[in-house]
VORO-999711 format. One line per 4 residues: for each residue x negated, y negated, z negated of C-alpha. Coordinates in pm, 1 decimal. Each point is the difference from the previous one (the first is absolute). Example, Ala and Ser with C-alpha at 12.3 -4.5 7.8 and 13.67 -1.06 7.14 Angstrom:
VORO-999711
-1230.0:450.0:-780.0; -137.0:-344.0:66.0 .
END
This chain:
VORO-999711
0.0:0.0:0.0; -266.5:-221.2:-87.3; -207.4:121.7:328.2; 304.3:-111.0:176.4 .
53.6:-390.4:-194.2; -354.0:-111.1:85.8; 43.0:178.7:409.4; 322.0:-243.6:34.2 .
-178.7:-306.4:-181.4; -258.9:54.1:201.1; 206.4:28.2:315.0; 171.8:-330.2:-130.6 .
-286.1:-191.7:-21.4; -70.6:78.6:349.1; 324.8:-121.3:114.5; -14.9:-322.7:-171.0 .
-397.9:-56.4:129.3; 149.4:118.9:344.1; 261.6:-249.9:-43.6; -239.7:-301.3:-151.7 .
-190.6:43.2:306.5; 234.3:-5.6:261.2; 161.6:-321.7:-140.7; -327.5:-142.6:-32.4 .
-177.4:123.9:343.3; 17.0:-365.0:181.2; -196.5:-181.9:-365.4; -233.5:285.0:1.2 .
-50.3:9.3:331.4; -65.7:-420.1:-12.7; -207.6:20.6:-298.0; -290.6:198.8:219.7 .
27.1:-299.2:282.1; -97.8:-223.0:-306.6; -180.7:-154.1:-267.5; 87.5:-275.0:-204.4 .
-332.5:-215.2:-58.0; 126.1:-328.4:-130.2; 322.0:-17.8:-156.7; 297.9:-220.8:-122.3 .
-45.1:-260.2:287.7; 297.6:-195.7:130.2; -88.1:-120.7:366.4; -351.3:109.1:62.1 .
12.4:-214.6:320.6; -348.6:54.2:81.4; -342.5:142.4:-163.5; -370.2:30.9:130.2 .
-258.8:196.5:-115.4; -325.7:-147.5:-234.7; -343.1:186.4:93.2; -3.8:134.2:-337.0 .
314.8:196.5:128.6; 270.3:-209.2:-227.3; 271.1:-168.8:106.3; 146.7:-363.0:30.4 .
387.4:12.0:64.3; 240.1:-275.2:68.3; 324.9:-13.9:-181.5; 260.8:-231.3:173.4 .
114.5:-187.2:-254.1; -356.6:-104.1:-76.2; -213.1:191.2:-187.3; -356.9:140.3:155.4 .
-70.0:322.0:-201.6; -342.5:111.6:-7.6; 28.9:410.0:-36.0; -342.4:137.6:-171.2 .
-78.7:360.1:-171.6; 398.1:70.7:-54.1; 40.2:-351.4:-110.4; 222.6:-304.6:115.1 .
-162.6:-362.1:-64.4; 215.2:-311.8:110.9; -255.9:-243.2:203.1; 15.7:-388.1:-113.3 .
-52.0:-327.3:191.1; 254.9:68.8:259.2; 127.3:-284.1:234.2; 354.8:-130.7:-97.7 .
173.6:263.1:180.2; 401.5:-54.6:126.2; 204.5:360.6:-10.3; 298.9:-95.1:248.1 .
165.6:256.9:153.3; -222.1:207.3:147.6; -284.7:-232.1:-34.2; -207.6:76.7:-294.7 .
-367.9:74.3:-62.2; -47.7:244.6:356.6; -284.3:118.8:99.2; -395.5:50.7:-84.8 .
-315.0:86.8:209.5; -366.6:4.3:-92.0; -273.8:-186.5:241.8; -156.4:281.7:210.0 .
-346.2:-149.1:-168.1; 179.3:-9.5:-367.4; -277.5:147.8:-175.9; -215.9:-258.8:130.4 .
213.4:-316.5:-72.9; 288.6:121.1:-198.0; 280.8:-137.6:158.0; 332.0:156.7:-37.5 .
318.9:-135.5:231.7; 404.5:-36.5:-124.8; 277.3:-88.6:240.4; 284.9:-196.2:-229.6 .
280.7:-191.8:21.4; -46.4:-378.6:-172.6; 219.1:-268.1:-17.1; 168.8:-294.0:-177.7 .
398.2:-103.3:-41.1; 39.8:-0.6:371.8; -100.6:383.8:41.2; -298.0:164.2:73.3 .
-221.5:166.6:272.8; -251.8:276.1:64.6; -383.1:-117.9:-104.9; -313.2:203.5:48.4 .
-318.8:-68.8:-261.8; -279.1:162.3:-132.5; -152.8:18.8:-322.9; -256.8:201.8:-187.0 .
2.1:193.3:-306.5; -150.6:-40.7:-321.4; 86.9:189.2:-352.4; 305.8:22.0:102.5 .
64.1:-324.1:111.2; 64.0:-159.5:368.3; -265.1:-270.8:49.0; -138.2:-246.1:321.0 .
338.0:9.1:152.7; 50.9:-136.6:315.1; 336.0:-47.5:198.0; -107.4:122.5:382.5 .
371.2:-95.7:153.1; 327.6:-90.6:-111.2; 309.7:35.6:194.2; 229.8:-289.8:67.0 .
245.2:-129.3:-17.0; 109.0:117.2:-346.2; 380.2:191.9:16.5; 274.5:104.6:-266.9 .
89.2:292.8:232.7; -91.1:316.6:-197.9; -120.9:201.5:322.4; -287.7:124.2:165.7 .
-297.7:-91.0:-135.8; -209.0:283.2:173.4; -286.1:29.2:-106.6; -275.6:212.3:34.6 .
-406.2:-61.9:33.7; -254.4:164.5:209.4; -372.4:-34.6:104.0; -101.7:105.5:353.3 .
-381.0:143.3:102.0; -162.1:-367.9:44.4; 102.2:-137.0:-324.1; 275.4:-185.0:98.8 .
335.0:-22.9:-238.1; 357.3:83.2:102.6; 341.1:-64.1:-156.3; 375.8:-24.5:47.8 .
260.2:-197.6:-56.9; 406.7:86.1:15.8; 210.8:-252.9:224.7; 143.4:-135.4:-343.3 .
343.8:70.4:103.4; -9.7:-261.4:272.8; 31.7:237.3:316.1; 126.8:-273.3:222.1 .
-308.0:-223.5:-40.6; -334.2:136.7:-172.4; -85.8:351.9:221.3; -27.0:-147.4:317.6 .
-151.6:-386.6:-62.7; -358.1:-16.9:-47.7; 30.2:-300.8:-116.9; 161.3:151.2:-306.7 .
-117.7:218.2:-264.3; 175.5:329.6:-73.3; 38.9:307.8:165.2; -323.4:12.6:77.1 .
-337.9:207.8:-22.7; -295.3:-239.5:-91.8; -379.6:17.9:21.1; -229.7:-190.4:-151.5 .
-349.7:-18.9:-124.2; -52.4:191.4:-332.9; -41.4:-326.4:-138.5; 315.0:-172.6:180.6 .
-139.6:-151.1:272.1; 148.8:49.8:342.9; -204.6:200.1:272.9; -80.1:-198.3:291.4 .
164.9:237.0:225.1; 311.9:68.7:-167.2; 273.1:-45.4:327.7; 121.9:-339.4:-100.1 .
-246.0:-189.2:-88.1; 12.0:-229.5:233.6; 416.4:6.3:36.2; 148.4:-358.7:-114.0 .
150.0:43.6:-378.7; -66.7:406.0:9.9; -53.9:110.3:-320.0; -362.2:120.4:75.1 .
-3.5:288.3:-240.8; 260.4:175.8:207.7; -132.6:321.2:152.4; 348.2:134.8:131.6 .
389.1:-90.4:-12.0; 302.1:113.0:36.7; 20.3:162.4:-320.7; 283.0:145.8:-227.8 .
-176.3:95.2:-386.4; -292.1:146.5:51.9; -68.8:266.2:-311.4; -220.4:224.1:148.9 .
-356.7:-95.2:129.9; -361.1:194.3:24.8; -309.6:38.4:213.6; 37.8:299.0:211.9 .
-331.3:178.7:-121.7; -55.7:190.0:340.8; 86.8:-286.2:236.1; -88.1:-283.3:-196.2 .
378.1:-134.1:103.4; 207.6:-202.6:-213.0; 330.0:201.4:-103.0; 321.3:-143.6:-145.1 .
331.1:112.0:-49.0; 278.2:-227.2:-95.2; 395.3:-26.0:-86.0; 294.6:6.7:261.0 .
326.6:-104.4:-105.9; 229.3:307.5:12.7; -212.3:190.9:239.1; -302.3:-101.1:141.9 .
-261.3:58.2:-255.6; -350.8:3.4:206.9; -352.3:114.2:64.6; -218.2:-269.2:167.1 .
-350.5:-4.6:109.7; -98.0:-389.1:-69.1; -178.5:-157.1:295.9; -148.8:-331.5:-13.4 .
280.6:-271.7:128.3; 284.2:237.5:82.1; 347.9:-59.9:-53.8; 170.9:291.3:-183.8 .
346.0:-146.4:82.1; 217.9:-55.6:-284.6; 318.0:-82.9:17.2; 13.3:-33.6:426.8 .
-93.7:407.4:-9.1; 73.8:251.0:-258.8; 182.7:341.4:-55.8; 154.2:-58.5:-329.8 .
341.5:-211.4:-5.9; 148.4:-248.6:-326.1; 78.5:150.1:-306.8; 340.5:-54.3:103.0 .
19.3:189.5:313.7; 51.2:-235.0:250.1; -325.7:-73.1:221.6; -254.4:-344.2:-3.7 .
-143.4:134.1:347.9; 90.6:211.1:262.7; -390.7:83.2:115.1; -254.4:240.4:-124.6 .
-253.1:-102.7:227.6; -108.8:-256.4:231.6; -306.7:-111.0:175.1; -306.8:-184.6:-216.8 .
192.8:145.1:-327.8; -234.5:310.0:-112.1; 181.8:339.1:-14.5; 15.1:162.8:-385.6 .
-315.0:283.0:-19.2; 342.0:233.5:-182.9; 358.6:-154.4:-128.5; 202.5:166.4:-263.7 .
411.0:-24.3:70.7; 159.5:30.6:-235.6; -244.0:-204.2:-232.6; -250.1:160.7:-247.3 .
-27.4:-301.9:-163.4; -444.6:25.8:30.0; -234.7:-94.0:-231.0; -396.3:46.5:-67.5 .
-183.5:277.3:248.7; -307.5:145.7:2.6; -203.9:159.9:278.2; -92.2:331.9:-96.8 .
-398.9:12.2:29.5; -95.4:308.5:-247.0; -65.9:364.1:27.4; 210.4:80.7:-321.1 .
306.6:15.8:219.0; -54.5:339.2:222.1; 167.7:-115.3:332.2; 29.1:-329.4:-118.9 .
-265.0:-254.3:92.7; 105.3:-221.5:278.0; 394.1:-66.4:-144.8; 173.9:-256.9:-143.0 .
180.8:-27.1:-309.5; 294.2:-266.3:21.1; 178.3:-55.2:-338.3; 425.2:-15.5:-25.9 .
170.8:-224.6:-244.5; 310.9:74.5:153.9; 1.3:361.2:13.4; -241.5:78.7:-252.1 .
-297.3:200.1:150.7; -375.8:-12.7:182.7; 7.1:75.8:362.5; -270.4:141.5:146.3 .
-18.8:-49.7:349.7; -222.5:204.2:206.5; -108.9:-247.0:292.5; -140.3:91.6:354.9 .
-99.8:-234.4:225.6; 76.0:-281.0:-160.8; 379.7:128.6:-34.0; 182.4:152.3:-348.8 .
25.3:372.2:157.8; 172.3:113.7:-283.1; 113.4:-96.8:-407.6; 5.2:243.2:-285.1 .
132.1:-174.7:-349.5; -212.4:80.6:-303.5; 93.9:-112.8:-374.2; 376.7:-9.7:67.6 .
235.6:-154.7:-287.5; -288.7:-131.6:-232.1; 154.7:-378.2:54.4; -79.2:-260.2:221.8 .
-370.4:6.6:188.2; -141.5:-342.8:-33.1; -395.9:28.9:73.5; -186.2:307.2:144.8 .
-383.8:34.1:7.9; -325.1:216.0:50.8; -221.9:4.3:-302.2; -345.9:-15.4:-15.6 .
-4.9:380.9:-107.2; 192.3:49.1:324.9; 281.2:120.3:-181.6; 366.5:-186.4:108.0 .
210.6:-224.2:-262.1; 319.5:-174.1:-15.3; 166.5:-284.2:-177.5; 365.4:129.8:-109.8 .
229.5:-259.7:-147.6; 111.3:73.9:-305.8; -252.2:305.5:-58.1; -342.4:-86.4:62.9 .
-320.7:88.6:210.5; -61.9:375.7:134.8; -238.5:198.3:130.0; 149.9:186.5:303.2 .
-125.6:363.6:-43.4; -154.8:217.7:323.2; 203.5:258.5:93.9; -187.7:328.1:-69.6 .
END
Protein backbone atom coordinates (compact mmCIF):
# COMPACT_ATOMS: atom_id res chain seq x y z
CA UNK A 1 0.00 0.00 0.00
CA UNK A 2 2.67 2.21 0.87
CA UNK A 3 4.74 1.00 -2.41
CA UNK A 4 1.70 2.11 -4.17
CA UNK A 5 1.16 6.01 -2.23
CA UNK A 6 4.70 7.12 -3.09
CA UNK A 7 4.27 5.33 -7.18
CA UNK A 8 1.05 7.77 -7.52
CA UNK A 9 2.84 10.83 -5.71
CA UNK A 10 5.43 10.29 -7.72
CA UNK A 11 3.36 10.01 -10.87
CA UNK A 12 1.64 13.31 -9.57
CA UNK A 13 4.51 15.23 -9.35
CA UNK A 14 5.21 14.44 -12.84
CA UNK A 15 1.96 15.66 -13.99
CA UNK A 16 2.11 18.88 -12.28
CA UNK A 17 6.09 19.45 -13.57
CA UNK A 18 4.60 18.26 -17.01
CA UNK A 19 1.98 20.76 -16.58
CA UNK A 20 4.38 23.77 -15.06
CA UNK A 21 6.28 23.34 -18.12
CA UNK A 22 3.94 23.39 -20.74
CA UNK A 23 2.32 26.61 -19.33
CA UNK A 24 5.60 28.04 -19.00
CA UNK A 25 7.37 26.80 -22.44
CA UNK A 26 7.20 30.45 -24.25
CA UNK A 27 9.17 32.27 -20.60
CA UNK A 28 11.50 29.42 -20.61
CA UNK A 29 12.01 29.32 -23.92
CA UNK A 30 12.66 33.52 -23.79
CA UNK A 31 14.74 33.32 -20.82
CA UNK A 32 17.65 31.33 -23.01
CA UNK A 33 17.38 34.32 -25.83
CA UNK A 34 18.35 36.55 -22.77
CA UNK A 35 20.16 38.09 -20.09
CA UNK A 36 19.29 40.84 -18.05
CA UNK A 37 22.61 43.00 -17.47
CA UNK A 38 21.35 46.28 -16.17
CA UNK A 39 18.13 46.46 -14.60
CA UNK A 40 15.15 48.67 -13.38
CA UNK A 41 15.60 51.27 -16.25
CA UNK A 42 12.63 53.23 -17.56
CA UNK A 43 13.51 54.43 -21.22
CA UNK A 44 17.02 53.34 -21.84
CA UNK A 45 16.90 55.49 -25.05
CA UNK A 46 20.38 54.95 -25.86
CA UNK A 47 23.81 53.52 -24.23
CA UNK A 48 27.51 53.21 -25.53
CA UNK A 49 30.10 51.25 -24.37
CA UNK A 50 33.35 52.72 -22.03
CA UNK A 51 36.78 50.86 -22.96
CA UNK A 52 36.82 49.52 -19.59
CA UNK A 53 33.67 47.55 -20.87
CA UNK A 54 30.97 49.64 -18.60
CA UNK A 55 28.26 51.33 -19.66
CA UNK A 56 26.79 54.96 -19.97
CA UNK A 57 22.92 54.84 -20.61
CA UNK A 58 20.52 57.59 -21.29
CA UNK A 59 17.27 57.73 -19.48
CA UNK A 60 14.66 60.05 -21.21
CA UNK A 61 13.52 61.92 -18.67
CA UNK A 62 17.08 62.96 -17.91
CA UNK A 63 19.21 61.05 -16.04
CA UNK A 64 22.78 59.64 -17.59
CA UNK A 65 23.48 56.42 -15.58
CA UNK A 66 26.91 55.31 -15.50
CA UNK A 67 26.62 51.21 -15.14
CA UNK A 68 30.04 49.83 -13.43
CA UNK A 69 30.83 46.23 -11.71
CA UNK A 70 26.85 45.52 -11.17
CA UNK A 71 26.45 49.04 -10.07
CA UNK A 72 24.22 52.08 -11.22
CA UNK A 73 25.85 55.70 -10.57
CA UNK A 74 23.69 58.82 -11.68
CA UNK A 75 26.25 61.25 -13.71
CA UNK A 76 26.10 65.14 -12.58
CA UNK A 77 26.62 68.41 -14.49
CA UNK A 78 24.07 67.72 -17.08
CA UNK A 79 22.79 70.56 -19.42
CA UNK A 80 19.25 71.87 -18.45
CA UNK A 81 17.51 69.24 -20.25
CA UNK A 82 13.49 69.78 -21.51
CA UNK A 83 11.45 66.18 -21.41
CA UNK A 84 8.46 67.13 -23.89
CA UNK A 85 6.80 64.56 -25.42
CA UNK A 86 9.03 62.49 -26.90
CA UNK A 87 11.87 64.81 -26.56
CA UNK A 88 13.95 64.04 -23.61
CA UNK A 89 17.63 63.30 -22.99
CA UNK A 90 18.11 60.85 -26.55
CA UNK A 91 20.95 59.66 -27.55
CA UNK A 92 24.90 59.16 -26.70
CA UNK A 93 28.05 58.29 -28.79
CA UNK A 94 31.72 58.25 -27.87
CA UNK A 95 34.46 60.11 -30.29
CA UNK A 96 36.02 57.29 -32.39
CA UNK A 97 39.48 58.78 -30.71
CA UNK A 98 37.69 58.88 -27.04
CA UNK A 99 40.46 57.40 -25.28
CA UNK A 100 42.62 59.99 -26.58
CA UNK A 101 40.49 63.15 -25.85
CA UNK A 102 37.60 61.94 -23.87
CA UNK A 103 34.80 63.32 -25.45
CA UNK A 104 31.48 61.75 -25.08
CA UNK A 105 28.29 63.11 -27.39
CA UNK A 106 24.24 63.47 -26.15
CA UNK A 107 21.47 64.36 -28.55
CA UNK A 108 18.62 66.32 -26.25
CA UNK A 109 15.81 68.24 -26.47
CA UNK A 110 16.28 72.02 -24.74
CA UNK A 111 14.09 74.70 -24.57
CA UNK A 112 12.40 77.64 -22.79
CA UNK A 113 8.42 78.68 -22.38
CA UNK A 114 8.02 78.68 -26.10
CA UNK A 115 9.02 74.85 -26.51
CA UNK A 116 12.00 73.20 -27.25
CA UNK A 117 14.22 71.54 -29.97
CA UNK A 118 16.74 68.78 -30.62
CA UNK A 119 20.57 69.96 -29.57
CA UNK A 120 23.70 67.92 -30.05
CA UNK A 121 26.89 68.61 -27.44
CA UNK A 122 29.68 66.99 -26.11
CA UNK A 123 31.21 66.80 -22.88
CA UNK A 124 33.77 64.78 -21.01
CA UNK A 125 33.75 62.85 -17.95
CA UNK A 126 35.26 63.25 -14.73
CA UNK A 127 34.39 61.36 -11.21
CA UNK A 128 31.33 61.14 -12.24
CA UNK A 129 30.69 64.38 -13.35
CA UNK A 130 30.05 65.98 -17.03
CA UNK A 131 32.70 68.69 -17.52
CA UNK A 132 34.09 71.15 -20.73
CA UNK A 133 30.71 71.06 -22.26
CA UNK A 134 30.20 72.42 -25.41
CA UNK A 135 26.84 72.90 -27.39
CA UNK A 136 27.91 71.67 -31.21
CA UNK A 137 24.20 72.63 -32.74
CA UNK A 138 20.92 73.54 -31.63
CA UNK A 139 17.83 73.18 -33.57
CA UNK A 140 15.53 76.08 -34.24
CA UNK A 141 13.07 77.37 -34.07
CA UNK A 142 11.98 76.20 -30.61
CA UNK A 143 8.18 74.28 -30.78
CA UNK A 144 5.44 73.23 -28.11
CA UNK A 145 4.55 70.30 -30.44
CA UNK A 146 5.46 67.14 -28.46
CA UNK A 147 6.67 65.12 -31.68
CA UNK A 148 9.54 63.88 -33.34
CA UNK A 149 12.52 64.79 -31.98
CA UNK A 150 14.61 61.96 -33.71
CA UNK A 151 17.47 61.67 -32.65
CA UNK A 152 20.23 59.54 -32.99
CA UNK A 153 24.29 60.16 -33.33
CA UNK A 154 26.83 58.52 -35.42
CA UNK A 155 30.56 58.86 -36.46
CA UNK A 156 31.57 57.81 -40.00
CA UNK A 157 35.38 56.38 -41.02
CA UNK A 158 37.00 60.06 -41.46
CA UNK A 159 35.98 61.43 -38.22
CA UNK A 160 33.23 63.28 -39.21
CA UNK A 161 29.88 63.50 -36.83
CA UNK A 162 26.31 62.67 -37.85
CA UNK A 163 22.89 63.31 -36.29
CA UNK A 164 19.14 63.56 -36.77
CA UNK A 165 16.54 65.54 -36.20
CA UNK A 166 12.47 64.67 -36.36
CA UNK A 167 10.36 67.20 -38.60
CA UNK A 168 8.93 68.56 -35.17
CA UNK A 169 5.49 67.85 -36.20
CA UNK A 170 5.58 70.47 -38.93
CA UNK A 171 5.27 68.09 -42.09
CA UNK A 172 4.00 70.83 -44.31
CA UNK A 173 7.08 73.06 -43.91
CA UNK A 174 10.42 71.70 -42.19
CA UNK A 175 11.28 68.18 -44.40
CA UNK A 176 11.55 69.65 -47.57
CA UNK A 177 13.07 73.52 -46.95
CA UNK A 178 16.65 73.68 -46.47
CA UNK A 179 16.34 76.69 -45.30
CA UNK A 180 14.73 75.18 -42.23
CA UNK A 181 15.91 73.00 -39.59
CA UNK A 182 14.15 69.70 -38.86
CA UNK A 183 13.77 66.63 -40.51
CA UNK A 184 17.00 66.50 -41.28
CA UNK A 185 20.38 64.42 -41.05
CA UNK A 186 23.33 66.82 -40.14
CA UNK A 187 27.13 66.64 -40.35
CA UNK A 188 29.42 68.54 -38.83
CA UNK A 189 32.92 68.73 -37.59
CA UNK A 190 33.45 66.82 -34.26
CA UNK A 191 33.86 70.08 -32.88
CA UNK A 192 30.71 71.81 -34.68
CA UNK A 193 32.10 73.32 -37.40
CA UNK A 194 30.62 72.82 -40.83
CA UNK A 195 32.66 70.82 -43.56
CA UNK A 196 33.46 72.80 -46.47
CA UNK A 197 31.82 70.43 -48.73
CA UNK A 198 28.70 69.74 -47.05
CA UNK A 199 25.97 70.20 -50.33
CA UNK A 200 24.75 73.59 -49.33
CA UNK A 201 27.21 75.48 -48.45
CA UNK A 202 27.09 77.78 -50.78
CA UNK A 203 22.92 77.72 -51.15
CA UNK A 204 21.44 81.30 -50.01
CA UNK A 205 19.94 80.87 -46.22
CA UNK A 206 20.61 76.81 -46.32
CA UNK A 207 21.14 75.70 -43.12
CA UNK A 208 24.77 74.50 -43.87
CA UNK A 209 24.80 71.62 -41.46
CA UNK A 210 22.20 69.86 -43.54
CA UNK A 211 23.52 66.65 -45.06
CA UNK A 212 20.04 65.30 -46.38
CA UNK A 213 16.15 66.20 -46.26
CA UNK A 214 13.13 65.07 -46.63
CA UNK A 215 12.93 63.45 -43.42
CA UNK A 216 10.10 61.99 -41.14
CA UNK A 217 11.86 61.04 -37.28
CA UNK A 218 14.78 59.57 -37.80
CA UNK A 219 15.47 56.91 -34.68
CA UNK A 220 17.67 54.67 -36.17
CA UNK A 221 21.24 55.62 -37.47
CA UNK A 222 24.85 53.68 -37.72
CA UNK A 223 27.95 53.30 -39.85
CA UNK A 224 27.57 50.31 -41.97
CA UNK A 225 30.88 48.52 -40.76
CA UNK A 226 31.44 46.62 -44.16
CA UNK A 227 30.57 49.48 -46.52
CA UNK A 228 31.45 52.31 -44.56
CA UNK A 229 27.67 53.66 -45.60
CA UNK A 230 25.59 55.68 -43.47
CA UNK A 231 22.29 53.67 -42.44
CA UNK A 232 19.08 55.10 -40.99
CA UNK A 233 15.77 53.98 -40.50
CA UNK A 234 12.99 56.25 -39.54
CA UNK A 235 9.03 56.52 -38.68
CA UNK A 236 6.09 56.45 -41.29
CA UNK A 237 2.82 57.49 -40.23
CA UNK A 238 0.53 54.42 -40.36
CA UNK A 239 2.65 52.51 -42.75
CA UNK A 240 5.68 53.52 -44.17
CA UNK A 241 8.29 52.94 -41.62
CA UNK A 242 11.80 52.90 -43.69
CA UNK A 243 15.32 51.76 -44.33
CA UNK A 244 17.50 54.45 -46.00
CA UNK A 245 21.01 54.50 -47.10
CA UNK A 246 21.99 58.39 -46.41
CA UNK A 247 23.77 59.96 -49.37
CA UNK A 248 25.26 63.28 -49.23
CA UNK A 249 22.45 65.99 -50.52
CA UNK A 250 19.61 63.62 -51.34
CA UNK A 251 16.13 64.22 -50.80
CA UNK A 252 14.42 61.30 -48.96
CA UNK A 253 10.96 62.77 -49.78
CA UNK A 254 8.78 63.32 -46.94
CA UNK A 255 5.61 64.15 -47.11
CA UNK A 256 5.47 64.49 -51.38
CA UNK A 257 6.41 60.41 -51.28
CA UNK A 258 5.67 57.90 -48.70
CA UNK A 259 3.84 54.49 -48.14
CA UNK A 260 2.30 55.08 -44.84
CA UNK A 261 -1.11 57.19 -44.78
CA UNK A 262 -2.60 59.68 -41.52
CA UNK A 263 -3.38 58.18 -38.45
CA UNK A 264 -6.79 58.72 -39.48
CA UNK A 265 -6.98 56.82 -42.62
CA UNK A 266 -7.49 59.17 -45.12
CA UNK A 267 -4.23 59.90 -47.34
CA UNK A 268 -1.69 63.35 -47.30
CA UNK A 269 -0.26 62.01 -50.78
CA UNK A 270 -1.16 59.89 -53.41
CA UNK A 271 2.74 59.06 -54.56
CA UNK A 272 5.29 56.66 -53.31
CA UNK A 273 7.82 57.69 -55.59
CA UNK A 274 8.91 60.25 -57.90
CA UNK A 275 11.97 61.36 -59.65
CA UNK A 276 15.04 63.20 -57.49
CA UNK A 277 13.11 61.75 -54.21
CA UNK A 278 15.46 58.65 -53.09
CA UNK A 279 13.64 55.26 -52.94
CA UNK A 280 13.49 53.63 -49.09
CA UNK A 281 16.64 50.81 -48.89
CA UNK A 282 13.22 48.47 -47.07
CA UNK A 283 9.63 50.01 -45.78
CA UNK A 284 7.61 48.35 -43.14
CA UNK A 285 3.50 48.59 -43.85
CA UNK A 286 1.90 48.29 -41.49
CA UNK A 287 4.34 50.33 -39.17
CA UNK A 288 6.85 48.72 -36.69
CA UNK A 289 7.12 51.74 -35.06
CA UNK A 290 11.56 51.48 -35.36
CA UNK A 291 13.91 52.42 -33.05
CA UNK A 292 17.88 51.96 -32.38
CA UNK A 293 19.71 49.18 -34.86
CA UNK A 294 22.78 47.73 -34.89
CA UNK A 295 24.82 46.13 -37.67
CA UNK A 296 25.75 42.81 -36.70
CA UNK A 297 29.73 42.69 -37.00
CA UNK A 298 30.69 39.60 -34.53
CA UNK A 299 31.35 35.96 -34.80
CA UNK A 300 29.24 35.15 -31.59
CA UNK A 301 26.18 35.00 -33.78
CA UNK A 302 26.72 31.61 -36.00
CA UNK A 303 25.05 32.76 -39.32
CA UNK A 304 24.75 36.05 -38.13
CA UNK A 305 27.40 38.59 -39.06
CA UNK A 306 26.35 40.81 -41.84
CA UNK A 307 22.41 41.47 -40.39
CA UNK A 308 20.67 44.04 -38.96
CA UNK A 309 18.86 44.31 -35.87
CA UNK A 310 15.92 46.98 -36.08
CA UNK A 311 14.14 47.53 -32.70
CA UNK A 312 9.89 47.68 -32.44
CA UNK A 313 8.18 49.93 -29.99
CA UNK A 314 5.07 49.18 -31.53
CA UNK A 315 5.06 45.57 -31.67
CA UNK A 316 7.47 44.79 -29.14
CA UNK A 317 10.45 42.79 -30.65
CA UNK A 318 14.20 42.91 -32.48
CA UNK A 319 14.13 42.15 -36.10
CA UNK A 320 16.84 40.74 -37.57
CA UNK A 321 17.02 41.24 -41.06
CA UNK A 322 19.25 39.19 -43.13
CA UNK A 323 20.34 41.66 -46.05
CA UNK A 324 21.74 40.75 -49.60
CA UNK A 325 22.74 43.09 -51.86
CA UNK A 326 21.98 45.90 -50.25
CA UNK A 327 18.18 44.62 -49.91
CA UNK A 328 16.36 43.09 -46.42
CA UNK A 329 16.11 39.37 -48.00
CA UNK A 330 14.38 38.23 -45.17
CA UNK A 331 13.25 39.20 -41.09
CA UNK A 332 13.20 36.77 -38.24
CA UNK A 333 11.88 38.52 -34.75
CA UNK A 334 14.00 37.71 -31.71
CA UNK A 335 13.06 38.84 -27.97
CA UNK A 336 9.29 38.94 -28.65
CA UNK A 337 6.94 40.48 -25.77
CA UNK A 338 9.82 41.80 -23.45
CA UNK A 339 8.28 45.58 -23.99
CA UNK A 340 9.07 48.18 -26.21
CA UNK A 341 12.77 48.12 -28.09
CA UNK A 342 14.19 51.55 -27.76
CA UNK A 343 18.15 51.26 -28.50
CA UNK A 344 20.01 48.18 -29.95
CA UNK A 345 23.85 47.84 -30.03
CA UNK A 346 27.10 45.68 -30.53
CA UNK A 347 29.32 45.64 -27.51
CA UNK A 348 32.78 45.79 -27.36
CA UNK A 349 32.83 41.99 -26.28
CA UNK A 350 30.90 41.49 -29.53
CA UNK A 351 28.09 40.29 -27.72
CA UNK A 352 24.42 42.16 -28.80
CA UNK A 353 22.32 44.40 -26.18
CA UNK A 354 19.12 46.14 -26.02
CA UNK A 355 17.46 48.98 -24.25
CA UNK A 356 13.80 47.68 -23.15
CA UNK A 357 11.51 50.28 -21.67
CA UNK A 358 10.40 49.54 -18.62
CA UNK A 359 12.92 46.48 -18.04
CA UNK A 360 16.34 47.35 -18.66
CA UNK A 361 19.55 46.46 -20.77
CA UNK A 362 20.17 42.71 -22.12
CA UNK A 363 22.55 40.72 -23.42
CA UNK A 364 21.06 38.86 -26.45
CA UNK A 365 22.31 35.22 -26.01
CA UNK A 366 23.86 33.05 -29.25
CA UNK A 367 21.82 30.46 -30.19
CA UNK A 368 23.70 27.18 -29.49
Amino acid sequence: MKNLKSIFGILLMCVLLLSFIKQNKGELQKSKEYELVVADLSIPWGFTFLPDNSMLITEKEGKLIHFIKGKKTDITGLPKIKEQGQGGLMDIELHPNYKKNGWIYLSYASGNSKGANTTLMRARLNNSKLINQEVLYKASPNSKRGQHFGSRIAFDKKGYVYFSVGDRGNRDENPQDITRDCGKVYRLHDDGKIPKDNPFVNVKNAKTAIYSFGHRNPQGMEINPFTGEIWTHEHGPRGGDEINIIKKGKNYGWPTISYGINYSGTKFTDKTALPGMEQPLHQWTPSIAPSGMAFVNSDKYPGWKGNLLVGSLKFQYISNCTLKNGKVLKEEKILEGLGRVRSVEQGNDGYLYAGIEQLGIVRILPKN
